[in-house]
mmCIF file of the N, C-alpha and C atoms, coordinates in Angstrom:
data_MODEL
# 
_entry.id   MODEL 
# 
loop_
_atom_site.group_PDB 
_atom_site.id 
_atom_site.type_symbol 
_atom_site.label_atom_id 
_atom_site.label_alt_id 
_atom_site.label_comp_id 
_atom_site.label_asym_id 
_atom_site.label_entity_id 
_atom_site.label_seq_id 
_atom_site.pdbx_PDB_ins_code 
_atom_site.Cartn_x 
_atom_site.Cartn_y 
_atom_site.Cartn_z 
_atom_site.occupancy 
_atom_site.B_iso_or_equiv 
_atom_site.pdbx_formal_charge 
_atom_site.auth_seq_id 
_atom_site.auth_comp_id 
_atom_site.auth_asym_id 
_atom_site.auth_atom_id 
_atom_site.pdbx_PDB_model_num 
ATOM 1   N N  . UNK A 1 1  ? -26.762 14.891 7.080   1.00 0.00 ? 1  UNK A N  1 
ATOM 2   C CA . UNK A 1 1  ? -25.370 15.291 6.995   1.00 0.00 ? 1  UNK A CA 1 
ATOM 3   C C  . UNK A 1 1  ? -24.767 14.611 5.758   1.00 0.00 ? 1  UNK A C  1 
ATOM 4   N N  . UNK A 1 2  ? -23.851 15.551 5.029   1.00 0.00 ? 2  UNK A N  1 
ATOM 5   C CA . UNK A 1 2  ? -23.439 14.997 3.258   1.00 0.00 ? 2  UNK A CA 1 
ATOM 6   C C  . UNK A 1 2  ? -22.249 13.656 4.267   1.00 0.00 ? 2  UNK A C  1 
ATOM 7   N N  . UNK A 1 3  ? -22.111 12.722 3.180   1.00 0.00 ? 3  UNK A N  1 
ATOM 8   C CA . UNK A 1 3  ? -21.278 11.909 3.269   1.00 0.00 ? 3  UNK A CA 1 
ATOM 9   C C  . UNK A 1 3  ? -19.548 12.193 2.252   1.00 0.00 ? 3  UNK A C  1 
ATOM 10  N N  . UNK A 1 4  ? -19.195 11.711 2.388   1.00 0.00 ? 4  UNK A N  1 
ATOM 11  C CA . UNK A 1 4  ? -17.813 11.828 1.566   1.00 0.00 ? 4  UNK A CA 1 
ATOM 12  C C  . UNK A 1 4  ? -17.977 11.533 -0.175  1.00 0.00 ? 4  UNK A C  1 
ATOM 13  N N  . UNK A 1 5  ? -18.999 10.538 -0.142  1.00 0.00 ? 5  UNK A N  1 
ATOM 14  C CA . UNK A 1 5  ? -19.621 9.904  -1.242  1.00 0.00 ? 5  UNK A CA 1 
ATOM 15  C C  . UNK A 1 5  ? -20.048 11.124 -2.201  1.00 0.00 ? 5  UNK A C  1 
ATOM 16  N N  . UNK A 1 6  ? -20.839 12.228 -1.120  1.00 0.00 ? 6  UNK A N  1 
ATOM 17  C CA . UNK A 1 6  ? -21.253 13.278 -2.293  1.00 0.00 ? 6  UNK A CA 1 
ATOM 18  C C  . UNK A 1 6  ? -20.431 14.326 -2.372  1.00 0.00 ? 6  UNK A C  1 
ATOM 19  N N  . UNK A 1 7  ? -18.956 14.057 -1.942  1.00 0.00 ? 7  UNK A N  1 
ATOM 20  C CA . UNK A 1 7  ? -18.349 15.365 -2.510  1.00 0.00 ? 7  UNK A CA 1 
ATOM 21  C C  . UNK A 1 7  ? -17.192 15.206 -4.071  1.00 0.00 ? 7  UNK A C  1 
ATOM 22  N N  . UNK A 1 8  ? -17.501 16.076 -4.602  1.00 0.00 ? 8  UNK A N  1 
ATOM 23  C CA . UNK A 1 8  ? -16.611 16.182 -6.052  1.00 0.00 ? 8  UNK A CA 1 
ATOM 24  C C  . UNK A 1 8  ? -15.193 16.262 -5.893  1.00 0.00 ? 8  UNK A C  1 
ATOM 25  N N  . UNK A 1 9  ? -14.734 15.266 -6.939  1.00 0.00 ? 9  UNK A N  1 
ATOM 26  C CA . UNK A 1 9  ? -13.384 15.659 -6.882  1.00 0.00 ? 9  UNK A CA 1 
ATOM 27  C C  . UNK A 1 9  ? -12.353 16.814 -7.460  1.00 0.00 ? 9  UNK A C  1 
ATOM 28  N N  . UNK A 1 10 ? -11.664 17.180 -5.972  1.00 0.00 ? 10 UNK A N  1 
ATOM 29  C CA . UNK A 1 10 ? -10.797 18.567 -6.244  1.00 0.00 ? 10 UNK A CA 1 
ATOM 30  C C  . UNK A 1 10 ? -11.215 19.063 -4.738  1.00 0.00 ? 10 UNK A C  1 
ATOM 31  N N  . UNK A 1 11 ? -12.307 18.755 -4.432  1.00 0.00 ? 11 UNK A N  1 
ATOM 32  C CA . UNK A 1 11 ? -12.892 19.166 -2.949  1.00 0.00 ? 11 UNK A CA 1 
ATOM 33  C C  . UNK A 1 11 ? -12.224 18.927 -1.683  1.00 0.00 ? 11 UNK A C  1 
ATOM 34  N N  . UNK A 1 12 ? -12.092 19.403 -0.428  1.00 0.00 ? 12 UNK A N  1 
ATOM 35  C CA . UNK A 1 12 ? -11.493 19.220 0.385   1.00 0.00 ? 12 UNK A CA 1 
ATOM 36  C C  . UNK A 1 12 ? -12.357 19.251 1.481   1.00 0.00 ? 12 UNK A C  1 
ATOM 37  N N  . UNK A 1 13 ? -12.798 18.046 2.343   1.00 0.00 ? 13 UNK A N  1 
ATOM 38  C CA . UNK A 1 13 ? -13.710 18.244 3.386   1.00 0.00 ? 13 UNK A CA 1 
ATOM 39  C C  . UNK A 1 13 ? -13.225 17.619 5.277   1.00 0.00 ? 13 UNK A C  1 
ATOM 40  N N  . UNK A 1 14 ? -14.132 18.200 5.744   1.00 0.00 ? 14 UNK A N  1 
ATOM 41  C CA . UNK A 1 14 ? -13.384 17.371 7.152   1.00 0.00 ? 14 UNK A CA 1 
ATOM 42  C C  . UNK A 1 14 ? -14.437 16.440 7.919   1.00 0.00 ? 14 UNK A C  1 
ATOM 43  N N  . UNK A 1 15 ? -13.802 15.120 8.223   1.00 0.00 ? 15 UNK A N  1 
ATOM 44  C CA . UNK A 1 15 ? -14.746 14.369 8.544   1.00 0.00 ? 15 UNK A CA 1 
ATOM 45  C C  . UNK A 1 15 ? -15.049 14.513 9.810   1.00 0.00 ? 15 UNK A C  1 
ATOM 46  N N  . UNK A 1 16 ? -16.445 14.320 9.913   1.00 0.00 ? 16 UNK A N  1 
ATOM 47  C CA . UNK A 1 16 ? -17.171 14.796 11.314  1.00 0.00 ? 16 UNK A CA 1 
ATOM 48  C C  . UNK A 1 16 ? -17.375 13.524 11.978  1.00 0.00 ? 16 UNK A C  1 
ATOM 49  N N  . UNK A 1 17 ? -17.684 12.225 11.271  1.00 0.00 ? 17 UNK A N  1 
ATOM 50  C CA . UNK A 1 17 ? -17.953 11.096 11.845  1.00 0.00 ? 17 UNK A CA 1 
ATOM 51  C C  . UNK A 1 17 ? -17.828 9.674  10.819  1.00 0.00 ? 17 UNK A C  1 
ATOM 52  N N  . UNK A 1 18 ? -18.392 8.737  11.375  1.00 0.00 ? 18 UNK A N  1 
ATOM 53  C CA . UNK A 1 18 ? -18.177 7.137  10.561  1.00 0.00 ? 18 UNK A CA 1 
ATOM 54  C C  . UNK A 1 18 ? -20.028 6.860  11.034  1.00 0.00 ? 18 UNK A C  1 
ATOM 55  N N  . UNK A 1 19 ? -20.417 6.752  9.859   1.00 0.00 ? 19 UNK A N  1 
ATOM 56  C CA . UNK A 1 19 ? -21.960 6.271  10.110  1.00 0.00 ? 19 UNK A CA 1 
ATOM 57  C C  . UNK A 1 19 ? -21.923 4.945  11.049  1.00 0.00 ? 19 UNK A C  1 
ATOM 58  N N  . UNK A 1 20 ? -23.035 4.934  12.439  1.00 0.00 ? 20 UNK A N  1 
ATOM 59  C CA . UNK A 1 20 ? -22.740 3.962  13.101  1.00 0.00 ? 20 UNK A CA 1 
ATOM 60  C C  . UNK A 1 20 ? -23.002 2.807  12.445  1.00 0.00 ? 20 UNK A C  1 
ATOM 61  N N  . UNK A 1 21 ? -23.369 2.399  11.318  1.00 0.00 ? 21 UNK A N  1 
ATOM 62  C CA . UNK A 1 21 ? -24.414 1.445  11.101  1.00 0.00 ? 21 UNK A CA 1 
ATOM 63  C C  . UNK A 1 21 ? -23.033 0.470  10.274  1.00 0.00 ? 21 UNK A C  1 
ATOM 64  N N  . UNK A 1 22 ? -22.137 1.508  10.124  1.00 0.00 ? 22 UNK A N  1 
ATOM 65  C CA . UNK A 1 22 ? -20.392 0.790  9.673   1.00 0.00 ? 22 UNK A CA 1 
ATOM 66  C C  . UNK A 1 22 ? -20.413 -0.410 10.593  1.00 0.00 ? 22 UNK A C  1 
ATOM 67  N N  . UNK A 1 23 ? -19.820 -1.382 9.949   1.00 0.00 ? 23 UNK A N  1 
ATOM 68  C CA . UNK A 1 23 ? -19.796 -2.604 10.810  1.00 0.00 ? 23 UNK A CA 1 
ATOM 69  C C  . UNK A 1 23 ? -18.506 -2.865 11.702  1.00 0.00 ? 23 UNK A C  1 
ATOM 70  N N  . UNK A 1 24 ? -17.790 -3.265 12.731  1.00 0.00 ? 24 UNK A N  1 
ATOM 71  C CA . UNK A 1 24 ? -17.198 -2.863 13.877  1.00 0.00 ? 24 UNK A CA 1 
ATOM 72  C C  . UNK A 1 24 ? -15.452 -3.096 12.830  1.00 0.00 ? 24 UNK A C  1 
ATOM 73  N N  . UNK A 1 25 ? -15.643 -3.919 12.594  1.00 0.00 ? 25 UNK A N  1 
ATOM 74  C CA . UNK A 1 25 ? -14.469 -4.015 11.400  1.00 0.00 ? 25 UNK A CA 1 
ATOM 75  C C  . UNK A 1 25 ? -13.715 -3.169 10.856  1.00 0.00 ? 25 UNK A C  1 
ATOM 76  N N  . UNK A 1 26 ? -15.121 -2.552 10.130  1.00 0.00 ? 26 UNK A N  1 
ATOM 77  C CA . UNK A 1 26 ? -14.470 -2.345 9.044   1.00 0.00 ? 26 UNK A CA 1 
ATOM 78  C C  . UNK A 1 26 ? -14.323 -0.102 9.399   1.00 0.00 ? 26 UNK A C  1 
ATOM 79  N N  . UNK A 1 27 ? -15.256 -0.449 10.244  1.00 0.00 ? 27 UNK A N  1 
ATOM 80  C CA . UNK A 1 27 ? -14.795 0.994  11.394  1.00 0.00 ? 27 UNK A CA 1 
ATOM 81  C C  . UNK A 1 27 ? -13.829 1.314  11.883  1.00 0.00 ? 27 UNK A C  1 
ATOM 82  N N  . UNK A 1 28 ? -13.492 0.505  12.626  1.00 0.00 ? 28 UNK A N  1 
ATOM 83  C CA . UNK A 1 28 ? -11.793 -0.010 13.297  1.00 0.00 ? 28 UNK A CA 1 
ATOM 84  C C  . UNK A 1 28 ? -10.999 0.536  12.009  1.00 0.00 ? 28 UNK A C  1 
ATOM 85  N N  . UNK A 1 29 ? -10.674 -0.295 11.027  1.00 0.00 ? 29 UNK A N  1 
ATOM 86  C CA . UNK A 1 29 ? -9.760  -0.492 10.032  1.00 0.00 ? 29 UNK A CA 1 
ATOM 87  C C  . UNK A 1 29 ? -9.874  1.407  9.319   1.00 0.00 ? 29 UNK A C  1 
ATOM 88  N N  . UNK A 1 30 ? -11.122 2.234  9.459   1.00 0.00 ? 30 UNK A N  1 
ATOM 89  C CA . UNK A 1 30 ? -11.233 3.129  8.662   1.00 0.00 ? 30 UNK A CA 1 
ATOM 90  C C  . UNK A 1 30 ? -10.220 4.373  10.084  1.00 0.00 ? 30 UNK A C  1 
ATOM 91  N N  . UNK A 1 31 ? -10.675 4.006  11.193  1.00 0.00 ? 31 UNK A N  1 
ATOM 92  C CA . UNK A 1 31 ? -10.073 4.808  12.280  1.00 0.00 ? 31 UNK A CA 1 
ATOM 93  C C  . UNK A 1 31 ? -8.454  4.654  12.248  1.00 0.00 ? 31 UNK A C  1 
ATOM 94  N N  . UNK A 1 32 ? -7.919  3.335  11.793  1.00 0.00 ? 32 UNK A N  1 
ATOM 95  C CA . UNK A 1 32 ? -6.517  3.283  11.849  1.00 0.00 ? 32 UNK A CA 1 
ATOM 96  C C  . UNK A 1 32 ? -6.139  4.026  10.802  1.00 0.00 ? 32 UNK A C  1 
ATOM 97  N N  . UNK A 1 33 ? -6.759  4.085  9.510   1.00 0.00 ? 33 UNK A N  1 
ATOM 98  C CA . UNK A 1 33 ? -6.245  4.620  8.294   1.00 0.00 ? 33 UNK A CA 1 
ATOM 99  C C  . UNK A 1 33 ? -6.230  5.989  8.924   1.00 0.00 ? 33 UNK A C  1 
ATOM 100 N N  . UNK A 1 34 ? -6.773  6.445  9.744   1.00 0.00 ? 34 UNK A N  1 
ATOM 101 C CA . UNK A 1 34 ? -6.745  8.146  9.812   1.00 0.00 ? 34 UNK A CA 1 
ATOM 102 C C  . UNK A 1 34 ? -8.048  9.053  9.674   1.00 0.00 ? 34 UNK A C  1 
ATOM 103 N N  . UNK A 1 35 ? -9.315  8.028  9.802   1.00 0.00 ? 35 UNK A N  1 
ATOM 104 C CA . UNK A 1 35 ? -10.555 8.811  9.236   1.00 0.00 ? 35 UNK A CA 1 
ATOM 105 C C  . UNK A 1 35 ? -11.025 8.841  10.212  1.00 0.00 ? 35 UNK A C  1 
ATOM 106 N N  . UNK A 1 36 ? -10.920 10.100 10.786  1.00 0.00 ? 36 UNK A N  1 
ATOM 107 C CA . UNK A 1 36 ? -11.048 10.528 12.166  1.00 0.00 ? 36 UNK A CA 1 
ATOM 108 C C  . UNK A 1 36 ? -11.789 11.994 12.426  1.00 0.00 ? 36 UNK A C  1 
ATOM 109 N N  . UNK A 1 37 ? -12.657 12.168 12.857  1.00 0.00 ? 37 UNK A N  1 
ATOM 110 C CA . UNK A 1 37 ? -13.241 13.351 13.674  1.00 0.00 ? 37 UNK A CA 1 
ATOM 111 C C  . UNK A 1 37 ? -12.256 14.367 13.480  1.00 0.00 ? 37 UNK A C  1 
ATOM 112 N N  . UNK A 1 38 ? -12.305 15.182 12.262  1.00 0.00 ? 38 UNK A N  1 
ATOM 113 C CA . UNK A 1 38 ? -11.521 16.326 12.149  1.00 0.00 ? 38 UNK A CA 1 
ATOM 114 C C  . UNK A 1 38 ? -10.519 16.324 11.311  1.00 0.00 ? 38 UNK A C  1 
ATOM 115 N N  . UNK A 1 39 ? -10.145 15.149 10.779  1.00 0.00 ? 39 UNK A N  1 
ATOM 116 C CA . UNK A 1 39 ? -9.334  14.768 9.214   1.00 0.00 ? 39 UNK A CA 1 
ATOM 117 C C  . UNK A 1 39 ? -9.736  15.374 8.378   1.00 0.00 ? 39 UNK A C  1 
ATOM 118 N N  . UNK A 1 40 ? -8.963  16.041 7.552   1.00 0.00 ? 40 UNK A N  1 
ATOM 119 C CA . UNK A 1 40 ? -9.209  16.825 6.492   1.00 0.00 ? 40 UNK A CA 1 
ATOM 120 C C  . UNK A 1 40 ? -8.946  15.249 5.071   1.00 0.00 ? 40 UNK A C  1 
ATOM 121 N N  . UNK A 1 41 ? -9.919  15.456 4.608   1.00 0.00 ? 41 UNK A N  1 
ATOM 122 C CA . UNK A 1 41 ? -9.394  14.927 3.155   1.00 0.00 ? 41 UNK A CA 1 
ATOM 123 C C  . UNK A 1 41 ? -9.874  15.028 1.927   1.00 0.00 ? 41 UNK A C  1 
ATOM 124 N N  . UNK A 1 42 ? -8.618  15.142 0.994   1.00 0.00 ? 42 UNK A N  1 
ATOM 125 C CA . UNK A 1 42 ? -9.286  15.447 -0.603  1.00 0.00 ? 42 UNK A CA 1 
ATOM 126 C C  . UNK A 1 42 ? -9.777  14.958 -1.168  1.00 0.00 ? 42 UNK A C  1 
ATOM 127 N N  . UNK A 1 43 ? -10.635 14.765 -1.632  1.00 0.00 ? 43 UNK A N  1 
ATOM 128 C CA . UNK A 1 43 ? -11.177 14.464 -3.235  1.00 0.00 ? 43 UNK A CA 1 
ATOM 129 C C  . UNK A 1 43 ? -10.239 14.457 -4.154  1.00 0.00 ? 43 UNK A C  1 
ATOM 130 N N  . UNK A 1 44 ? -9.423  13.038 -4.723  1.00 0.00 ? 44 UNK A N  1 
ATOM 131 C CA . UNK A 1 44 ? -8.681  13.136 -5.908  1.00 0.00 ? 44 UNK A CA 1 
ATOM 132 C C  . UNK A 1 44 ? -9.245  13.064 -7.036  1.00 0.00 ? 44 UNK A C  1 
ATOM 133 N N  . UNK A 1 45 ? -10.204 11.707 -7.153  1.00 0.00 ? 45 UNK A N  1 
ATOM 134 C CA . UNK A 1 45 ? -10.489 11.506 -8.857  1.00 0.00 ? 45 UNK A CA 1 
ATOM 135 C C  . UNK A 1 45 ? -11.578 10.163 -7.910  1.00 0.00 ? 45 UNK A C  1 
ATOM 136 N N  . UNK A 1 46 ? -12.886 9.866  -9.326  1.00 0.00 ? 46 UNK A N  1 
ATOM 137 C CA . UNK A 1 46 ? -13.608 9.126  -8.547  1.00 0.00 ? 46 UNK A CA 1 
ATOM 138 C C  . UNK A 1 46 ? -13.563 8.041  -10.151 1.00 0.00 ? 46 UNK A C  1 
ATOM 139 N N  . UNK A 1 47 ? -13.901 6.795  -9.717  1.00 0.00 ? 47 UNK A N  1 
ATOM 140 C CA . UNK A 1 47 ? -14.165 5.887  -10.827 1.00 0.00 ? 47 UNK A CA 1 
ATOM 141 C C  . UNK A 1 47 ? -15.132 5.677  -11.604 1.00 0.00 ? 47 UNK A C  1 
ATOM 142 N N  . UNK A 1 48 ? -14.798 4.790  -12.491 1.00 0.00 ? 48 UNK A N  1 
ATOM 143 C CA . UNK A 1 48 ? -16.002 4.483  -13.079 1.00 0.00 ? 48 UNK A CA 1 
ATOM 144 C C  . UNK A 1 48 ? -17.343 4.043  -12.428 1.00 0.00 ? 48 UNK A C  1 
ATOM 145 N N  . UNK A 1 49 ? -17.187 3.081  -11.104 1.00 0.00 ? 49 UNK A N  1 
ATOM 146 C CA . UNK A 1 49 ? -18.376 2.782  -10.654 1.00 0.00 ? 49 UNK A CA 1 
ATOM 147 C C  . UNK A 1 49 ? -18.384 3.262  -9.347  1.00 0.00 ? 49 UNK A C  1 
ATOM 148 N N  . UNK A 1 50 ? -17.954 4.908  -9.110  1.00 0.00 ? 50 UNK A N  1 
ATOM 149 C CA . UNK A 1 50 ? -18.201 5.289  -7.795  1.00 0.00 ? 50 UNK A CA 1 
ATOM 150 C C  . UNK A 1 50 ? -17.449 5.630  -7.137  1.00 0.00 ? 50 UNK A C  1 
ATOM 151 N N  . UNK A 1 51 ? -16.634 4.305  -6.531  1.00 0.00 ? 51 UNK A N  1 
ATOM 152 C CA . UNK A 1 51 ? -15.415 4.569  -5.945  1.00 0.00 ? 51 UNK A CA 1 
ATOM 153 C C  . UNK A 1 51 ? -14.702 5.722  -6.244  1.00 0.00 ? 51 UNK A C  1 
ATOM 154 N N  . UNK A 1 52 ? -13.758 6.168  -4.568  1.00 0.00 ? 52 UNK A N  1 
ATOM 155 C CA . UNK A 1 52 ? -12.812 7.788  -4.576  1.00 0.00 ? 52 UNK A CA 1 
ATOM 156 C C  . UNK A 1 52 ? -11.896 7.051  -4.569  1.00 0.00 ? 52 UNK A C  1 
ATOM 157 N N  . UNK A 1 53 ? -10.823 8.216  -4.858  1.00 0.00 ? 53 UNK A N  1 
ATOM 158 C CA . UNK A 1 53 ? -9.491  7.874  -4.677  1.00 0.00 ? 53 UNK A CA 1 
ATOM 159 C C  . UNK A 1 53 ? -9.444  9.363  -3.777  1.00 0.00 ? 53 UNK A C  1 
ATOM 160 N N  . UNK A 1 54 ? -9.105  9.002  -2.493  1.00 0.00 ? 54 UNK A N  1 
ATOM 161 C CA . UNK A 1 54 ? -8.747  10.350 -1.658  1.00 0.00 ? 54 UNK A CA 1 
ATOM 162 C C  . UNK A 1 54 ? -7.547  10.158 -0.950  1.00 0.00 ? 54 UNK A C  1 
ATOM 163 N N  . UNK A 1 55 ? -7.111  11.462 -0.651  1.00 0.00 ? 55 UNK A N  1 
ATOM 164 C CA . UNK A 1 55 ? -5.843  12.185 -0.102  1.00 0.00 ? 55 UNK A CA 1 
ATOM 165 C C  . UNK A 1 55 ? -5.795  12.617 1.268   1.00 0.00 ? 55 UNK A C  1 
ATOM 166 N N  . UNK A 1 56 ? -5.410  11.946 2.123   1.00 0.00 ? 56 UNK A N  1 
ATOM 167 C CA . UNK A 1 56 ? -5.370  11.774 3.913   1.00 0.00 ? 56 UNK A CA 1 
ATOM 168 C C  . UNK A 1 56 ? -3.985  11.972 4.388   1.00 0.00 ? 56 UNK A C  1 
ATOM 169 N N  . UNK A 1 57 ? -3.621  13.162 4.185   1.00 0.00 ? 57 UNK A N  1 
ATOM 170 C CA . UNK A 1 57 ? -2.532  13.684 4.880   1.00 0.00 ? 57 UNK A CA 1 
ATOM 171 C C  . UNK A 1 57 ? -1.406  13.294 3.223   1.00 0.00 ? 57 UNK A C  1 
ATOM 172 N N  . UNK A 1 58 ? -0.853  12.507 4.004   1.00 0.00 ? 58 UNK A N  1 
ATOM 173 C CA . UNK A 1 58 ? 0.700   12.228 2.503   1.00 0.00 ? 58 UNK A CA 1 
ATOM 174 C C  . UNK A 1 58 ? 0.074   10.578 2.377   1.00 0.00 ? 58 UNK A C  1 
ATOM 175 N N  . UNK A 1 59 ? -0.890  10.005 2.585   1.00 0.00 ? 59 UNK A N  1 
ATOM 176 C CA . UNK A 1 59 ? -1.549  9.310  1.975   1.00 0.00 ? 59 UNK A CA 1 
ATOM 177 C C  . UNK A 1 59 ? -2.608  9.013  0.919   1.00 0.00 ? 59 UNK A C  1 
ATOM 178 N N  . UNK A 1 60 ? -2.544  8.433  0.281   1.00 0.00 ? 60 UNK A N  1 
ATOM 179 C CA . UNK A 1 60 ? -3.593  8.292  -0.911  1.00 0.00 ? 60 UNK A CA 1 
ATOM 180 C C  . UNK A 1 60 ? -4.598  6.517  -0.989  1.00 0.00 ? 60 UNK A C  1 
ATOM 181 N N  . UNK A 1 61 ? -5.675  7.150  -0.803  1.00 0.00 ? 61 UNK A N  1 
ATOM 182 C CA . UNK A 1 61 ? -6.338  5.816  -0.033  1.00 0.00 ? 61 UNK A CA 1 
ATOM 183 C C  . UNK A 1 61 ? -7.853  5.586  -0.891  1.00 0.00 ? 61 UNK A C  1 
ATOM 184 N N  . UNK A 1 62 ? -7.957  3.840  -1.641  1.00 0.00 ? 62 UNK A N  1 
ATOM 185 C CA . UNK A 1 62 ? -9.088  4.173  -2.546  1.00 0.00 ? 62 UNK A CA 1 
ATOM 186 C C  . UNK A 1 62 ? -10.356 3.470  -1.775  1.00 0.00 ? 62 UNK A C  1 
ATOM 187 N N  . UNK A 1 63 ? -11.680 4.278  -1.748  1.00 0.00 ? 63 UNK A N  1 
ATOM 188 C CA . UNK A 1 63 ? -12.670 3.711  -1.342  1.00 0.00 ? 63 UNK A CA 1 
ATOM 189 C C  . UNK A 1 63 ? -13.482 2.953  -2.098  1.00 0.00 ? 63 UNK A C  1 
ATOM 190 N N  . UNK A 1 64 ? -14.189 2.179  -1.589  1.00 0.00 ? 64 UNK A N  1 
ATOM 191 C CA . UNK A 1 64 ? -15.474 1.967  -2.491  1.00 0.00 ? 64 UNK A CA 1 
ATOM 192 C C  . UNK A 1 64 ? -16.429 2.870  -1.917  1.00 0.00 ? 64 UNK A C  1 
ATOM 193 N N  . UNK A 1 65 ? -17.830 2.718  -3.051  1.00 0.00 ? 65 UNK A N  1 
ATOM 194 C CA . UNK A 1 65 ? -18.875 3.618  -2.897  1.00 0.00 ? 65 UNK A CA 1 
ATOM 195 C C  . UNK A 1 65 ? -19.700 3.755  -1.152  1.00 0.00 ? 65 UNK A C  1 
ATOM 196 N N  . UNK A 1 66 ? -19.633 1.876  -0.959  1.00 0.00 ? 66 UNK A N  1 
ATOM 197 C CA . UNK A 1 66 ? -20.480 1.739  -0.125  1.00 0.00 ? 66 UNK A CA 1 
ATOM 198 C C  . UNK A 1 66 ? -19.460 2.509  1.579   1.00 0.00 ? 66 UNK A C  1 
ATOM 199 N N  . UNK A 1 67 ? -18.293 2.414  1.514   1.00 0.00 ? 67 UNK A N  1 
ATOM 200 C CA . UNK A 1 67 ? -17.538 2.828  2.460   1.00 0.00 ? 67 UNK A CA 1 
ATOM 201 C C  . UNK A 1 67 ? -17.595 4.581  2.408   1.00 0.00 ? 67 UNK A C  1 
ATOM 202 N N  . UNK A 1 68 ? -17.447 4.755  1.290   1.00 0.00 ? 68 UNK A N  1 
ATOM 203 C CA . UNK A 1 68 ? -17.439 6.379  1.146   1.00 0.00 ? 68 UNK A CA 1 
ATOM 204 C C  . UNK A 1 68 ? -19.013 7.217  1.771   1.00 0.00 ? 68 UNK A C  1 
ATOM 205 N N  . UNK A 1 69 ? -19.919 6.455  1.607   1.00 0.00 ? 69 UNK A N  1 
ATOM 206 C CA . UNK A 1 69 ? -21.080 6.639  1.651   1.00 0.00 ? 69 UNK A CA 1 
ATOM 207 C C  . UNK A 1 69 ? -21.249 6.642  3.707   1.00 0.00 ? 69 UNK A C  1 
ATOM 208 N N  . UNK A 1 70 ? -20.506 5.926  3.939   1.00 0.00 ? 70 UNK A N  1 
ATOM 209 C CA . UNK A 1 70 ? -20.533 6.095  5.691   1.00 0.00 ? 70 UNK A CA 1 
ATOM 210 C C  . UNK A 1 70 ? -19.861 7.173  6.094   1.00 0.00 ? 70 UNK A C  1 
ATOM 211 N N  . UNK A 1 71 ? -18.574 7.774  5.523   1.00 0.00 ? 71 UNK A N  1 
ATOM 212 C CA . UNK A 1 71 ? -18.054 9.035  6.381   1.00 0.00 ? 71 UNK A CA 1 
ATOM 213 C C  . UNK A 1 71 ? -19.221 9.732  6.012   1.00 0.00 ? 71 UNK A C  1 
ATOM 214 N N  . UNK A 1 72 ? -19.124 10.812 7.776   1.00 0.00 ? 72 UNK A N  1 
ATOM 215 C CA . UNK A 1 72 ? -20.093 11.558 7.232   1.00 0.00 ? 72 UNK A CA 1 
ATOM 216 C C  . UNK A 1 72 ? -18.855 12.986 7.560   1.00 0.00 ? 72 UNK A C  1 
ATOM 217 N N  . UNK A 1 73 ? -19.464 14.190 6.777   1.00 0.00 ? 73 UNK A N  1 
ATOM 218 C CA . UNK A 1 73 ? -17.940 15.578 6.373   1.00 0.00 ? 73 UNK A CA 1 
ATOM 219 C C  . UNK A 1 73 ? -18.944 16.337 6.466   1.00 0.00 ? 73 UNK A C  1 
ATOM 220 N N  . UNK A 1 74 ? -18.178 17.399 6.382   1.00 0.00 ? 74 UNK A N  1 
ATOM 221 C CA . UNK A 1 74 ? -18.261 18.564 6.384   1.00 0.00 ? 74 UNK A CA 1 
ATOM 222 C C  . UNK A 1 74 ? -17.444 19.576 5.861   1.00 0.00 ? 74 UNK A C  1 
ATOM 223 N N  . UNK A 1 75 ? -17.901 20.686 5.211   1.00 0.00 ? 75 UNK A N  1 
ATOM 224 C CA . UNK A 1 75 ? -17.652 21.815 4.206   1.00 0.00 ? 75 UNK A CA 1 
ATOM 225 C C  . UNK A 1 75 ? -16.982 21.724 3.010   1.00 0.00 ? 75 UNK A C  1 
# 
């Protein structure tokens, strides 16, 4: 299943899950932000070393690679 990590920015996908292997933390902290089973979110712009900058409702929220790499999305 693609992760968030491999989608391009401009893309719009919906997250299906949080890889279990996320550590209880930092899972928690991704569920409060809104990254939830059925969240839609955009692809804004990605960095130089990876990291997204994505769009979660009227929020704008930046990942690193290794966090982006645990949602797992769809379409």
């Amino acid at each position: 299943m693609p992760s968030l990590n491999d989608s391009r920015p401009g893309t719009t996908v919906r997250i299906t899950g949080i890889d279990p292997g996320q550590a209880g933390g930092s899972r928690r902290r991704l569920l409060e932000f809104g990254f939830v089973p059925g969240a839609d979110v955009t692809v804004i712009a990605r960095g130089a070393t990876g990291g997204l900058l994505v769009g979660l409702g009227d929020t704008r929220v930046a990942l690193d690679t290794r966090t982006a790499g645990r949602l797992r999305c769809a379409g």
